[in-house]
N, C-alpha and C positions, 0 to 999 in steps of 0.2 A: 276257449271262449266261455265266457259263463252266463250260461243259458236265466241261470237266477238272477242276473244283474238287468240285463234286458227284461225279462218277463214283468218285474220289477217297474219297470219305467212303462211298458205297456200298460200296467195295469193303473198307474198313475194319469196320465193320458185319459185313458178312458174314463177316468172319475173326474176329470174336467174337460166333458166335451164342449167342442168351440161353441162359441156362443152366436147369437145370430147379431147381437147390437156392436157395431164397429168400433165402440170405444171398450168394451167390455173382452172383444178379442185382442186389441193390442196391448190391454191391462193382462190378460191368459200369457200373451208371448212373452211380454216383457217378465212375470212372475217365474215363467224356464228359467230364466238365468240370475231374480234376485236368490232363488234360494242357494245360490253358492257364494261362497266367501271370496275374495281375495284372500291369493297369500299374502304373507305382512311386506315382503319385501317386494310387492307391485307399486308403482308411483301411478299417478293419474293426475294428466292433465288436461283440461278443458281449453281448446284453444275455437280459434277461428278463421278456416281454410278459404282464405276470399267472399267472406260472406256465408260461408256454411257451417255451422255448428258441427264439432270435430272431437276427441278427444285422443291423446298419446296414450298409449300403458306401455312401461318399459321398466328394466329391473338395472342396476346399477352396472350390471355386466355387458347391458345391451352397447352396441354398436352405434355411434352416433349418427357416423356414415352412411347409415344403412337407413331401410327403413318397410315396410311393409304398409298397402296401403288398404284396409279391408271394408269391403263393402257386404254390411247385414244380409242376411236373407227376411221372410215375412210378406211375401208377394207382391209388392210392393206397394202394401197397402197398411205393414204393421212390421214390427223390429224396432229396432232403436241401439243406442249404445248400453242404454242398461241390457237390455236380453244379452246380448253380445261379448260383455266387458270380458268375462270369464275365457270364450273363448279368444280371444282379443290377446289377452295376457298369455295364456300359455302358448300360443300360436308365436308371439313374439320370441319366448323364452325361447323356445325349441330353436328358433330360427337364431337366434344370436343378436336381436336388433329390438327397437322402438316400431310397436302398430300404432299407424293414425288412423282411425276409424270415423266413417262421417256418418253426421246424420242427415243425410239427406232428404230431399223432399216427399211425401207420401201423398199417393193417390185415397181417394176419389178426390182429395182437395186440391192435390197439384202433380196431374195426369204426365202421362210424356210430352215433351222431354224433359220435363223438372228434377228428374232424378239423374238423367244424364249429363246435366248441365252440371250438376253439385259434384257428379263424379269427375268431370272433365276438372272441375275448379279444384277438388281434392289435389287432381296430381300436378296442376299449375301451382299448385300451393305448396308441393314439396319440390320443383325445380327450382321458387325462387326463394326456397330455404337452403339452396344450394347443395341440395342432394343430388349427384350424379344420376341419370336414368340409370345405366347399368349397375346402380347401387341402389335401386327399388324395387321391389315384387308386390304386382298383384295380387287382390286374391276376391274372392266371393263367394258367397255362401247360398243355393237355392237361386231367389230373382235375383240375390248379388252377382250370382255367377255368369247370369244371362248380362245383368248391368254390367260389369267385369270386360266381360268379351266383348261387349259395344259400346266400352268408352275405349278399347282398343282399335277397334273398327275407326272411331272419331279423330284420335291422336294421330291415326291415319290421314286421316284427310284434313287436319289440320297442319299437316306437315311435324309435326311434332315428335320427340323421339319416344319411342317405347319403351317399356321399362325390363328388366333383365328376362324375368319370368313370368307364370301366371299359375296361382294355384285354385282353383274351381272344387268344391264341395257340392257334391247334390245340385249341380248345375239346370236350372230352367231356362234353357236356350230357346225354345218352339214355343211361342203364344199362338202358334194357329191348333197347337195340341193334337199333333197327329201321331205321338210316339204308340206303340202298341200297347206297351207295358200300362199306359194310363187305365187300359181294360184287366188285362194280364196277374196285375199285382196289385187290384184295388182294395183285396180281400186281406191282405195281412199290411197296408201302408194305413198305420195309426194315426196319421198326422192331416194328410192330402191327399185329396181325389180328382176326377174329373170335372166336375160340377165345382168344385172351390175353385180350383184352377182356371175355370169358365168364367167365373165370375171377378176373379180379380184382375184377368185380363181384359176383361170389360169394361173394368174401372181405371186402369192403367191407360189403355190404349183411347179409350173418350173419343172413337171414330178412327183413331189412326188404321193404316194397315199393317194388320199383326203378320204381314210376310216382310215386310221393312226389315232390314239388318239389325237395325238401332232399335230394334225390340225383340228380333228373333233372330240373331246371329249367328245361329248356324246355318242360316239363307245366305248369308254373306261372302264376300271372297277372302279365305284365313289365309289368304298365301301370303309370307311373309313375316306372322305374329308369330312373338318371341315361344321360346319353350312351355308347353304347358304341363299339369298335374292335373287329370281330374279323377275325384275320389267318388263314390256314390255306392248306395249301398244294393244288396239283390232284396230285399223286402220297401223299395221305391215306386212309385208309379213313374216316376222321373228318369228310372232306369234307363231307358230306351231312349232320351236324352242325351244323357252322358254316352252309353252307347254309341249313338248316329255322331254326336259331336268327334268324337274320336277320331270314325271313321272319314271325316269330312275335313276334318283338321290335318288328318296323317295323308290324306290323298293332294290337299295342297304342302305338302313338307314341311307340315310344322311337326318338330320334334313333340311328341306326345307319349306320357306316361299316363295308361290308365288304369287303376285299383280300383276293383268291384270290390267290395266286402261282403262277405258270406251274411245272410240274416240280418246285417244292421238296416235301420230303418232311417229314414228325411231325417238330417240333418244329425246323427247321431254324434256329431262332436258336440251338439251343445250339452251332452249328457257326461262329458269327459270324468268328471270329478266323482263319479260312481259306475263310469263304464271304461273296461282296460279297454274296447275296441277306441273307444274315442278316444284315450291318450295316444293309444299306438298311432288311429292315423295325425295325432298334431304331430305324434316325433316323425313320423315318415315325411309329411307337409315342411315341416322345420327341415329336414337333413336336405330334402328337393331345394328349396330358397338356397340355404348354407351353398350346397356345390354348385351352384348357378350364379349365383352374387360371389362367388370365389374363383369363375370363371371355370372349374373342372366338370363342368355340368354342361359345356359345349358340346354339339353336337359331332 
């Protein structure tokens, strides 16, 4: 690990602390991910997932069959496909296939279920592109991950089939924010706290009850959802998230692979293109999809 490369991105962080005006932080997040390039051989297409602003990245190798369907993180109140793109692309590549990534709806303006609803249309939109479910992986990143797991919970109950996999990064599953680690690791999490957390689930939920599945899905019943990945890192307040989700997932038999990473912090793949831990975990996220969508990843 290199301790320089990390320290590095901390100390960048810190010289742009969030801002308190809500357009001034989604301009913060989305600047994470302008300062990286595309490589040249990424394509980008702008399409539209039933009414949801969407975009492909895929590289000429990708797999047409296949597909990955990734949902942002930014609390669900900031992200977009620009912050994202970067990871979007390599996450693709790793994996062999085309990411469709949405943009979905953000709160305070369009509270739950709006962003559920966009997810739900995302993956109707790759069935009647006639992609086989067992030929799609989920995935999300932070609240995407929480969104993730409760638009799995929904396909559910709308009878619908699930798609092969699920890979979860820095998973925000608990809006009632009861994980320990929120106290525990506030002291070195450069990104996210208690008190942010409070407040975007505030704006998110607009009255709802944050013990609902479809906003806190590790309240929910996982028996049955497909194999999952979840990555997250030991300097998270979200820690103990991924943690419980594990724990809660593997007690109803869902096959679960979980990677703590030592010292990385929220969300460290978006820092991929200057940090080796975040390439490693796209190639580990990439090889999990590959032997699952290839069927040798059965349990």
């Amino acid at each position: 690990m290199s301790i320089a490369e990390l320290e590095r991105i901390r100390a960048r962080l810190a010289a742009r602390p969030r801002p308190g005006d809500l357009a001034a932080r989604r301009e913060r997040l989305d600047g994470l991910g302008a300062d990286y390039v595309l490589p040249p051989d990424v394509t980008v297409e702008r399409v539209t997932a039933r009414g949801v602003p969407a975009e492909w990245t895929g590289t000429a190798a990708a797999d047409p069959a296949r597909a990955l369907l990734f949902l942002h993180g930014g609390g669900y109140m900031a992200g977009s496909l620009a912050s994202h793109r970067h990871v979007m692309a390599r996450a693709g590549r790793e994996a062999g296939l085309r990411t469709l990534a949405l943009a979905y709806r953000l709160a305070p303006e369009h509270p739950f279920p709006a962003a559920l609803e966009d997810a739900l249309s995302g993956y109707r939109f790759l069935l009647e592109r006639g992609i086989a479910p067992e030929r799609i992986a989920l995935a999300g990143e932070s609240a995407g991950g929480g969104l993730a797991l409760a638009t799995l919970l929904s396909l559910r109950e709308a009878g619908l089939p699930p798609p092969r996999c699920l890979w979860l990064s820095s998973p925000w599953v608990d809006l009632t924010l009861a994980g320990g680690t929120l106290a525990s690791k506030a002291a070195v999490d450069p990104l996210i706290s208690r008190a942010y957390l409070a407040e975007l689930a505030a704006a998110y939920l607009a009255g709802a009850d944050p013990r609902s599945p479809l906003v806190s899905p590790i309240q929910g019943d996982l028996a049955g959802l497909p194999p999952m990945l979840i990555q997250v890192g030991s300097a998270e307040v979200l820690l103990d998230d991924a943690l419980r989700l594990a724990s809660v997932a593997g007690a109803a038999d869902v096959p679960v692979t979980l990677q703590v990473w030592p010292h990385m912090i929220h969300a460290w793949h978006l820092f991929h293109p200057e940090l080796e831990e975040g390439r490693a975990a796209l190639r580990a996220a990439g090889s999990f999809i590959r032997s699952h969508l290839d069927g040798a990843g059965d349990p």
